[in-house]
C-alpha positions as CSV (number, residue, x, y, z in Angstrom):
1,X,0.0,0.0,0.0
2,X,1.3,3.3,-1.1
3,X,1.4,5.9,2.0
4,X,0.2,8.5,-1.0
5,X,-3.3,7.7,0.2
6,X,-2.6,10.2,3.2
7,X,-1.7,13.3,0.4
8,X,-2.7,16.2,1.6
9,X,-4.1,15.2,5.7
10,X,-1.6,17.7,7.6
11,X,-3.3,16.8,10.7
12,X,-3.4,14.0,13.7
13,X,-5.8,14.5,16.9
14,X,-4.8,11.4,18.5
15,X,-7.9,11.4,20.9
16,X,-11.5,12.9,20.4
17,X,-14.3,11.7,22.6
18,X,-17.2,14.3,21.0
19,X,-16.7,14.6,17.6
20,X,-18.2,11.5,16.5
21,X,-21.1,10.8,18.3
22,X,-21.1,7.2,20.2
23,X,-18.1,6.9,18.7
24,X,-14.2,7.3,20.6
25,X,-11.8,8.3,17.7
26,X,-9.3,9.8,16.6
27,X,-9.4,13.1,13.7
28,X,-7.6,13.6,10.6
29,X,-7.5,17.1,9.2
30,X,-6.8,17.8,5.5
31,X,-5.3,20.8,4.1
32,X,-7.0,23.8,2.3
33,X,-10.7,24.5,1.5
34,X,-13.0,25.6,-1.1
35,X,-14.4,28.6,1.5
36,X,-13.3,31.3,3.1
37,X,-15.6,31.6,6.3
38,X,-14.8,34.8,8.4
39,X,-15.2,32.5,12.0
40,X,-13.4,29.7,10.6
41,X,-11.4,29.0,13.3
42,X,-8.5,26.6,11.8
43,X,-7.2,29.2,9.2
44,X,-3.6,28.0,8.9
45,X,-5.2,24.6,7.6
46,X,-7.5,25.8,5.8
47,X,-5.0,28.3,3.7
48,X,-2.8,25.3,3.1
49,X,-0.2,26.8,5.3
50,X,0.5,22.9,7.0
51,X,3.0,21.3,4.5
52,X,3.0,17.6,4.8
53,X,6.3,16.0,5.3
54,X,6.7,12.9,3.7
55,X,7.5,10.8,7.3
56,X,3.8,12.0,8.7
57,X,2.1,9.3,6.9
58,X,4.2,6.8,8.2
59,X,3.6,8.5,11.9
60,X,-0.7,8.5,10.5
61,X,-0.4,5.1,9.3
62,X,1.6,3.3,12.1
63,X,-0.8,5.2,14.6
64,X,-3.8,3.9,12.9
65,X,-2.4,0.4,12.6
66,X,-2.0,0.1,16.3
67,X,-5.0,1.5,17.4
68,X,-7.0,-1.0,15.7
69,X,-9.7,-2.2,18.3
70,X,-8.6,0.5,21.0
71,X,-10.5,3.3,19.6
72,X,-13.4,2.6,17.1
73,X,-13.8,5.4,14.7
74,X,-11.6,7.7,12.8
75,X,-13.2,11.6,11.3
76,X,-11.9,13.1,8.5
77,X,-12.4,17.0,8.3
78,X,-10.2,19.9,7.4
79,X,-10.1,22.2,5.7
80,X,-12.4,20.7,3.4
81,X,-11.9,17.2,2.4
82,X,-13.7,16.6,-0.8
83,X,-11.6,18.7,-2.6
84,X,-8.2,16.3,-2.7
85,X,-9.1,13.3,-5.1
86,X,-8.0,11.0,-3.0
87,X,-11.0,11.1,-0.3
88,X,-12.2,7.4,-1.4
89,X,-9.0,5.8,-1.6
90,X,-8.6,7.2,1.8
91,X,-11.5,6.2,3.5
92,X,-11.6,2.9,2.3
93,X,-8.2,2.5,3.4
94,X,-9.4,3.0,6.8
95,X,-12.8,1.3,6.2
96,X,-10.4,-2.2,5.8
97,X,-8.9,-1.5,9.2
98,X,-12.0,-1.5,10.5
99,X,-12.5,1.5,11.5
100,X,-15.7,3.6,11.4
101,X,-15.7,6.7,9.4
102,X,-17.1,10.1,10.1
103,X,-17.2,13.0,7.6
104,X,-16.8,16.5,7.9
105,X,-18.2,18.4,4.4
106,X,-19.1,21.7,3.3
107,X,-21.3,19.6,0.5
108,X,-20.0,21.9,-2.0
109,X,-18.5,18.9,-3.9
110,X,-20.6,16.1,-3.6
111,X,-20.2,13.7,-6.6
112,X,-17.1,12.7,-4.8
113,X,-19.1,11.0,-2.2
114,X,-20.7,8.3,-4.1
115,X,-17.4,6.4,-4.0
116,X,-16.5,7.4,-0.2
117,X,-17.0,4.4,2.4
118,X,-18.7,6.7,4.9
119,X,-20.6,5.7,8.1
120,X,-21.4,9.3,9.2
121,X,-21.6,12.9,7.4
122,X,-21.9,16.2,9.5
123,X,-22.7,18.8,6.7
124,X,-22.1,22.6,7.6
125,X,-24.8,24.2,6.2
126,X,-23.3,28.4,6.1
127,X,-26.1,30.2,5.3
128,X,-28.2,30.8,2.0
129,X,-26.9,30.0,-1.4
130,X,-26.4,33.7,-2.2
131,X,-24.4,34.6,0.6
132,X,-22.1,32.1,0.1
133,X,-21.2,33.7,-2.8
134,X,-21.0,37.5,-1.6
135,X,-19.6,36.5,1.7
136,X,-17.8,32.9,1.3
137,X,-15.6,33.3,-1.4
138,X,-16.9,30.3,-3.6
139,X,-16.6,29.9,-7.2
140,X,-19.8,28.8,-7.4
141,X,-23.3,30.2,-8.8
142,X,-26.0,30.6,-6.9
143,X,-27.7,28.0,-8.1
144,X,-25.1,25.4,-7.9
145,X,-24.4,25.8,-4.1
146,X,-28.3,24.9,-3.3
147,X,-28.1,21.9,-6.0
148,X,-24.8,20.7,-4.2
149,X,-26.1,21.0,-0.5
150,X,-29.3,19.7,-1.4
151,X,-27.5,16.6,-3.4
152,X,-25.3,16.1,-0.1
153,X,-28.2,16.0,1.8
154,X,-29.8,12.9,-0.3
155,X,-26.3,11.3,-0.5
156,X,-26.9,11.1,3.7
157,X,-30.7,10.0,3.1
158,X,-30.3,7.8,0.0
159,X,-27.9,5.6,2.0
160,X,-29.5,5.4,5.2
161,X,-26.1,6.2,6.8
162,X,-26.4,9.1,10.2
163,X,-25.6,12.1,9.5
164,X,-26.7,16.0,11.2
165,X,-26.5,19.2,9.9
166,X,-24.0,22.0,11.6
167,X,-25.4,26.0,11.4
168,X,-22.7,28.3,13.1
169,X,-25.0,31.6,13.6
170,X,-22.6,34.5,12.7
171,X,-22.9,38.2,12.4
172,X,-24.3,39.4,8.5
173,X,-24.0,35.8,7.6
174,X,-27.0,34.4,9.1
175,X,-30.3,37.7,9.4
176,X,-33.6,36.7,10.2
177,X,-34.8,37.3,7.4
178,X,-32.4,34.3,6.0
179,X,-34.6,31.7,7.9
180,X,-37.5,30.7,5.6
181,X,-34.4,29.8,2.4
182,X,-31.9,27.8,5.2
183,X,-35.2,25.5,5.9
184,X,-35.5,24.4,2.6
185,X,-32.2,22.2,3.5
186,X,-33.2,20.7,7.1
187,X,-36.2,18.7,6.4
188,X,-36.3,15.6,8.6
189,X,-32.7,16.0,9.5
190,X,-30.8,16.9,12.9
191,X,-29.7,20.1,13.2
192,X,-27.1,21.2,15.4
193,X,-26.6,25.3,15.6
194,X,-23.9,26.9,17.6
195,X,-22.8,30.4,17.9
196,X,-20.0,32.0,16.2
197,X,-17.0,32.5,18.4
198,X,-14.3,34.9,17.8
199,X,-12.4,34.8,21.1
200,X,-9.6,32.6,19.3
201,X,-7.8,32.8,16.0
202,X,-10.4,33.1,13.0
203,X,-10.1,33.1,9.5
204,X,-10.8,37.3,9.2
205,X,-11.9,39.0,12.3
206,X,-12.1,42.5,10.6
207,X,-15.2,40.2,8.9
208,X,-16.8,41.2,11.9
209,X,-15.6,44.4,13.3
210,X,-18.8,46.8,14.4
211,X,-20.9,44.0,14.3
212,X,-23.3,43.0,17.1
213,X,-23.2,39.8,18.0
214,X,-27.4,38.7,18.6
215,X,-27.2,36.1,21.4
216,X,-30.5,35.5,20.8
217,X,-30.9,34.5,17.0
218,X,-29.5,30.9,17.8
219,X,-32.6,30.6,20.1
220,X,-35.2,32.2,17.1
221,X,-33.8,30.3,14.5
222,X,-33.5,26.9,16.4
223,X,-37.2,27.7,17.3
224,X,-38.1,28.1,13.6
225,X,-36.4,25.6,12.0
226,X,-38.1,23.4,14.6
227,X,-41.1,23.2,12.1
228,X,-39.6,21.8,9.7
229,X,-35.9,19.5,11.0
230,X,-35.8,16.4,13.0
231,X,-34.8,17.7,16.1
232,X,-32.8,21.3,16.4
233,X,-30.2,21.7,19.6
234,X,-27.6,24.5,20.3
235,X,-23.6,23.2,21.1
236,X,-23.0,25.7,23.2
237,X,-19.2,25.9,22.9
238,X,-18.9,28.8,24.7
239,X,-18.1,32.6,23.1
């Protein structure tokens, strides 16, 4: 096996007992993204500034090799993962270890996925397809960001596999008046909303400068999509 299957992870989190639910694992992070979210707060990963050194993947795979049947699950987020081709080589890689597989997606690129071995899909959904455009940086159309969430969101259903959708409630980015167009995407599905925190490193913080942060939209929005979702709860991570 060629350790190329690890090109471009620039990451290791030995131990993680809340990012895949029911499931202790470990998280690899791959390098660079597709967005360019104000709050994101792993910017140096997600600009690509990690360079992988070729001896990391033999640290990633001995690691993995020896924590066969000690921890059960393994995440894979970044960055953005679906943009590096090999995604599917990856996780069925990991999949014949026997390991569990959660994945972390922006669902901006989700033809990928049909050929992923994935157990688990947590799918940020950022806001409405036009403002990821004027405030996300994608390359996208309009129209093409709400055909790609919304074919994410029947990769999840269409293979019976769990999955949840992530909101992070942030200044300009998610109004009120954005409600009624983000519940087109949560129908039947778990949502999970947190608020946007700035107190660490982010991605742009002068994003946010003179804006009020609403502590209560979290609360209005969770109570409107509630119509419509599964279930909707607030992680409250703290500010």
């Amino acid at each position: 096996m060629s350790l190329t299957v690890y090109n471009g992870v620039c990451g290791l989190n030995k131990f993680a007992g809340n990012d895949f639910p029911g499931t202790v694992s470990a998280v690899l992070f791959y390098s660079g993204c597709n967005l360019r979210c104000p709050y994101c707060h792993n910017p140096d990963v997600v600009l690509g500034k990690f360079s992988q050194v070729p001896e990391f993947a033999d640290e990633i795979e001995t690691f993995l090799q020896n924590r066969v049947g000690i921890i059960d699950g393994i995440v894979i987020t970044g960055g953005e993962p679906t943009i590096h081709k090999n995604l599917p080589v990856l996780t069925k890689h990991i999949r014949n270890m026997g390991y569990k597989i959660k994945l972390d997606t922006n669902g901006l690129n989700p033809k990928i996925l049909q050929d992923c071995e994935v157990d688990y899909l947590a799918l940020d959904i950022k806001t409405t397809p036009k403002k990821y455009v004027k405030y996300l940086d994608t390359k996208l159309s309009t129209e093409k960001v709400r055909e790609n969430l919304l074919e994410t969101i029947n990769f999840i259903k269409n293979r019976g596999i769990d999955g949840e959708l992530r909101i992070t409630v942030a200044p300009k980015i998610i109004e009120e008046s954005d409600f009624p167009e983000i519940a087109q995407f949560v129908a039947e599905m778990p949502v999970f909303l947190q608020n946007c925190r700035t107190k660490f490193e982010v991605l742009d913080r002068n994003f946010f400068e003179n804006e009020n942060f609403d502590e209560n939209l979290a609360e209005q929005l969770k109570n409107y999509l509630e119509k419509f979702a599964k279930f909707v709860k607030i992680r409250d991570y703290g500010k």
